[in-house]
Structure formats: structure tokens, C-alpha cells
N, C-alpha and C positions, 0 to 999 in steps of 0.2 A: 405683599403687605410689608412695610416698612414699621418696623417698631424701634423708637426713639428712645434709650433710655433716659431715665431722671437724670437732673443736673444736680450735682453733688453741689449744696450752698454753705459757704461757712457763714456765720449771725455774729455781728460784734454787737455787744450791749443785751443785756438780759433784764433789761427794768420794766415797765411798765405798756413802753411800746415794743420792746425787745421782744418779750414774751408773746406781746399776739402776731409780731410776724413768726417766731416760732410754732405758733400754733398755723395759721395758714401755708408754710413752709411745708409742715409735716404734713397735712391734707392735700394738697396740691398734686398732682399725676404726675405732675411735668417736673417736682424738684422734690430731693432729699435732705432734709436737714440733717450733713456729715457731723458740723462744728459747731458748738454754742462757745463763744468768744466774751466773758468777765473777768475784772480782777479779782472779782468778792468769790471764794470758792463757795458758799453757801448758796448764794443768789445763781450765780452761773451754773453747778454741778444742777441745780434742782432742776434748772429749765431745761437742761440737758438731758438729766434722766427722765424729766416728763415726757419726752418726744423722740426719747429713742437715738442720741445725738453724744456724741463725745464732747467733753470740756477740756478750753486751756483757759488759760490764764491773759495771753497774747495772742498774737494774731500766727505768729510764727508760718512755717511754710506752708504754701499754698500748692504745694505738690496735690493733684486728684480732685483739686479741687476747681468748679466750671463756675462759679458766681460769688460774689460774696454782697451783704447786706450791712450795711453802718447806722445802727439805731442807737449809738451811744451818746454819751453827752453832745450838744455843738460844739462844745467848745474842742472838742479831739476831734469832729469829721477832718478837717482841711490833713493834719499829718496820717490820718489813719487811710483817707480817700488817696493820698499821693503813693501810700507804702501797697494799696491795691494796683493803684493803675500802672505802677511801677514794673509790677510781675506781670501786667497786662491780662487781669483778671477781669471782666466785666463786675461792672458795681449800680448799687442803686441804694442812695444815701439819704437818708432824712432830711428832711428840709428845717433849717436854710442847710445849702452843700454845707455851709461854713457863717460865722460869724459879721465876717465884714465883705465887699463886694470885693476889693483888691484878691484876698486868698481865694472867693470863689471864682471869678475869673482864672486864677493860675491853675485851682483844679480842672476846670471845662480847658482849658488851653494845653494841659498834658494830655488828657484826655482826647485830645483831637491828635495831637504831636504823635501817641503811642496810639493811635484807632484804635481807643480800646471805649466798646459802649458804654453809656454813662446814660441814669435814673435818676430823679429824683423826687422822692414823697410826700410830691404835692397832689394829696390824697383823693382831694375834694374832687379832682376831674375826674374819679371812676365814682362818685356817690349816684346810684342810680336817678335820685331827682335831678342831678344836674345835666345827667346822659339825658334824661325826657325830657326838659329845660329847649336842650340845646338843637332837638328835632324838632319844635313847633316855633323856637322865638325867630322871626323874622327881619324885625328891622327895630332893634333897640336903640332908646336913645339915651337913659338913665339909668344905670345901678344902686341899688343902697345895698350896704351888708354890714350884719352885725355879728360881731362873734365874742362876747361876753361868760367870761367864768368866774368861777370863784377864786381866790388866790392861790396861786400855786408856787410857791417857791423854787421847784425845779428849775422856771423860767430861768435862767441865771443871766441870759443876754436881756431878758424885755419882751413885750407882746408884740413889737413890730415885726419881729423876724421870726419869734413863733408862731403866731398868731395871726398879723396882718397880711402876709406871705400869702395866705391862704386865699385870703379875698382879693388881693390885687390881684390873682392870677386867676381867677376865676371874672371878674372885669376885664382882663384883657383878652380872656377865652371869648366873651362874649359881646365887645365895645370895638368897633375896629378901628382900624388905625393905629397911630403909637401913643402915647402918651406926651402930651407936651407939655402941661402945666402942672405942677404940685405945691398944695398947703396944705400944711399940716399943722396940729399943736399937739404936746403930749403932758401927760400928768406923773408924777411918781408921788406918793399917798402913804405907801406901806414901809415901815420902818425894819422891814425885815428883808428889802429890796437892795440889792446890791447900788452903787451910787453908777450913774448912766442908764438903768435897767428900769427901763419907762410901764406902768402899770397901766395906762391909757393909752391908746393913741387915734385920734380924728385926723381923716385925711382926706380930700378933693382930688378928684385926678381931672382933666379936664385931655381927652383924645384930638386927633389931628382930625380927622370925621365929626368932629364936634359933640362925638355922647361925652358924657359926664358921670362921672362916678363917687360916691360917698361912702368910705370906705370907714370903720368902728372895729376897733379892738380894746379889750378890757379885762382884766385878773380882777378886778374889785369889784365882781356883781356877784349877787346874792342866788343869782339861777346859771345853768349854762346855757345861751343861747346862740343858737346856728342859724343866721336865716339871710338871705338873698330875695330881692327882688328886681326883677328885669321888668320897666317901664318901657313900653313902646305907644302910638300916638291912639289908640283905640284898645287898650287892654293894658293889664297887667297880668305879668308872671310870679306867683309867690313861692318863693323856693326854703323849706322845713329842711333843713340836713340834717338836721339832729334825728328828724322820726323818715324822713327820706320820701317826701311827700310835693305834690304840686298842686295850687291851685289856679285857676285863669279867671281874669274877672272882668270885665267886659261892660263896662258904665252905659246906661241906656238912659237914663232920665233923672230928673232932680227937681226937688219942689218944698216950699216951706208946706209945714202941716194945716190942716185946717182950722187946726185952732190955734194958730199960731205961736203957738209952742215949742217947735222943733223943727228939723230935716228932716227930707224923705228923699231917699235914693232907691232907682230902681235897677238894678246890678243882673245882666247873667254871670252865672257863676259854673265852671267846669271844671272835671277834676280828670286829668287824662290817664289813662293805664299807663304804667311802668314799663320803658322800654327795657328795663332790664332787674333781676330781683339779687344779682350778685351782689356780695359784701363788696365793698371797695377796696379793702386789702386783700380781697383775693381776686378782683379784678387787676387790680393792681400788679399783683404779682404773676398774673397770666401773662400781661404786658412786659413786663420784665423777661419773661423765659423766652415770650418771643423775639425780645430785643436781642437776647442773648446766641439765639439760635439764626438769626440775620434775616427772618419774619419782619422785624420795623426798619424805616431806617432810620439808623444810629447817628447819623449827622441831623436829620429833623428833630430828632427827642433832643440829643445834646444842645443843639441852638433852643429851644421851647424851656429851656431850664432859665437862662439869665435874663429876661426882659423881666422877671416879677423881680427878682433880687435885684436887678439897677434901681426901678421902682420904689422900691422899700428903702434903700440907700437913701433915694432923693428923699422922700419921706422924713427920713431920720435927718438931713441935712437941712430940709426946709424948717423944720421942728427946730432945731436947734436955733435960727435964726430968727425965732419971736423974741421981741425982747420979754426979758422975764418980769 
């Protein structure tokens, strides 16, 4: 019997996402969380000592160390991902890699240069509705997805590339073909938004196979909503990420009321078992250990990371070209 041990993971970033990859890090069989990586010695030391974990300050050397995680601000992944893959440490970055498409492409292109495997935390494809989703839906021809929150300043680049990231790539997970058409518009609202950092964004994508997708992101709603739906020509798929839920709906019939007062629709309705009850971040992060240990392959995950990030690009490039 062959016993593996854990991969030693250093964590850069201890905020808010920081923290819960530290906490599935520490649970994990497969990895140990060696290093928690903040400048703020308060925030960093805590998440540290909550889980059992040494703090620095920096990222410093990568001696002992089998993985490392970039959950810090965007706007530091691209220098912070270059100074991992540099030492030839496998990495698995938050999404977006980086800020703009040019610096993530140079990250994915080192990363090929130094075969060193490469992740990244485009969460939503380990959410178990989307795993059960993606075992029944057939022959889709329409997407909508909405992902609306309440303001969050953090944003500091805009909800296209934190937020809308998430839905293009779950449309291209499931619309085949490439993408060849984009329109977008976007909104900026909040006076606390940095200038370029879009608080809205509406976007069309229209595929080479012909589906079609309607893609919604938003910091200025009043609830947080997570939801996808997969249109095919005899059913709908309703996909809840938020409660991680699925429904099938399946239109049978249709009729004015008798008293001619309203609609009447008659719907089967189904609701499929869960092919899986994993959290996503520690699905997530299973995925990762096996990238790490040569279980995936590293050239298919690395290519699977830039077709949402061009996407997104065009998005912000098509937006920009409404007149105002």
C-alpha cells in the first residue's frame, strides 16, 4: 500500500476568500496548510494560528514547499503568479489570473514555457448543481445567468472580471462551439467605484453552433442572486448556485382560463438527485492536488483557463464601444 503524503501549500491572501481556502486546505487529506502569506500581521498571524499554519509577511522562499494558492487582491495575482511559476511551484490562482487579458495570457505562457501546472478559481464548475446540470443537459440551445450582489467595494477592477467570469465560463462549459459574437453594455452608479470599474454589466454572447447566451452581472442589487438556466427545445434546466439546487421543467400544455381571466399552463416538473454533495472549494481543491500530483492533465486545465478571460475582454471592449 502506497501512502502519499500531504502537499505542503503555502496561501497568499488571508481576507475573506483567503480564509476559507485556508479552512478547506487544513481539512483536506491530500494538503497541509505549511504557510499563510499577508502583509497585515493581525489578519494573517490569526488565520495562521487558526489552522495550525506559520505566517510571513511575503511570499519569500518556496523551499518544502509542493503548491502554493493566490487568493489576494487581482490586482497583485499577475506579479505574484509570475514569482510562483518562476520557482516552478504549481499554482492555483483566483480568478480573473490577472486584471487585463494581455498579463494573463503572459501568466498561462510561462506557465507552459516552465511546465509548471496552473489553476484557476473558476469555482462554479465544482458547484454540485452544475456537476448534476451538466449529466442530464443534452442539447442546449440558450443560457441566461444572473449574478447580482449588493455593493461591495472590494470589487476594485468591476463586476465583469469578478463576477461575469463566472457565467461566461459556465456558458462555454455548456453552449458548444466558440463564441463569435459579443454585446455588451455596462453601468457604473456608485460613487464609491473606482473610475472604469463597471457596477453592471449586460452581455450576449452568440456561439459558432448557434446557442446563445445572456449573460448579467451586478454589485447594486438588494439580494445576492446565483442562478443559471439551461434552455433546450423541450425542457428547461433551472440551476440555484446559491442553495445548489436543480430543477427540470418540461411544458406540456397551455390554455386561457375558463373564465377568461388568465393563463393556464400545465408543466411536469422534476427535481434530480445530486450527483455530488461536495462543497466546491473542496472539490475544488481535490482537483488541484491532483493536478499537482500528474492525476489531471496540466496542458488541458491550463488551455480551459483563457477562452472565459478572452470572452470577458471582448465584453469589456464591446461595452466600451456604445456610444454613451
Amino acid at each position: 500500500m502506497t501512502v502519499t503524503a500531504p502537499l505542503n501549500v503555502l496561501l497568499v491572501g488571508a481576507g475573506s476568500m483567503g480564509s476559507l481556502h485556508a479552512r478547506v486546505t487544513s481539512q483536506n487529506d491530500g494538503t497541509r496548510l505549511a504557510v499563510v502569506v499577508d502583509p497585515r500581521a493581525d489578519v494573517g498571524g490569526a488565520v495562521a494560528e487558526r489552522f495550525g499554519a506559520s505566517w510571513r509577511p511575503e511570499i519569500g522562499s518556496l523551499d518544502g514547499i509542493d503548491a502554493v494558492i493566490v487568493a489576494a487582491a487581482t490586482e497583485v495575482h499577475g506579479p505574484l503568479a509570475r514569482q510562483v511559476l518562476e520557482a516552478g511551484v504549481p499554482l492555483l490562482v483566483e480568478k480573473p489570473v490577472t486584471p487585463t487579458l494581455e498579463e494573463t495570457r503572459q501568466v498561462l505562457d510561462l506557465a507552459r514555457v516552465r511546465d509548471v501546472p496552473v489553476m484557476c478559481g473558476l469555482l462554479e464548475r465544482y458547484n454540485p448543481a452544475v456537476v448534476t446540470a451538466r449529466s442530464i443537459v443534452e442539447a442546449p440551445v440558450h443560457v441566461t445567468a444572473t449574478r447580482h450582489s449588493p455593493y461591495a467595494p472590494r470589487i476594485r477592477t468591476g463586476v465583469a472580471w469578478d463576477l461575469l467570469v463566472h457565467d461566461v465560463d459556465l456558458a462555454m462549459q455548456f453552449l458548444p462551439g466558440d463564441v463569435e459574437q459579443v454585446e455588451a453594455v455596462v453601468g457604473q452608479f456608485h460613487p464609491s467605484s473606482l473610475p472604469g470599474a463597471e457596477d453592471v454589466v449586460q452581455a450576449s454572447l452568440r456561439f459558432s453552433q448557434g446557442g446563445v447566451a445572456s449573460v448579467s452581472a451586478s454589485r447594486v442589487g438588494q439580494k445576492k442572486v446565483r442562478e443559471l438556466v439551461i434552455h433546450e427545445l423541450d425542457r428547461m434546466v433551472e440551476i440555484d448556485l446559491l442553495r445548489r439546487g436543480v430543477t427540470v421543467y418540461h411544458h406540456v400544455a397551455a390554455e386561457a382560463s375558463d373564465d377568461g381571466r388568465g393563463y393556464r399552463q400545465q408543466t411536469v416538473i422534476e427535481i434530480p438527485e445530486m450527483a455530488t454533495s461536495r462543497e466546491p472549494l473542496a472539490a475544488q481543491l481535490d482537483r488541484f492536488v491532483a493536478l499537482v500530483r500528474g492525476e489531471v492533465d496540466a496542458t488541458a486545465e491550463r488551455d480551459s483557463i483563457l477562452p472565459s478571460h478572452a470572452v470577458v475582454a471582448r465584453v469589456k471592449d464591446a461595452a466600451a464601444a456604445v456610444p454613451a
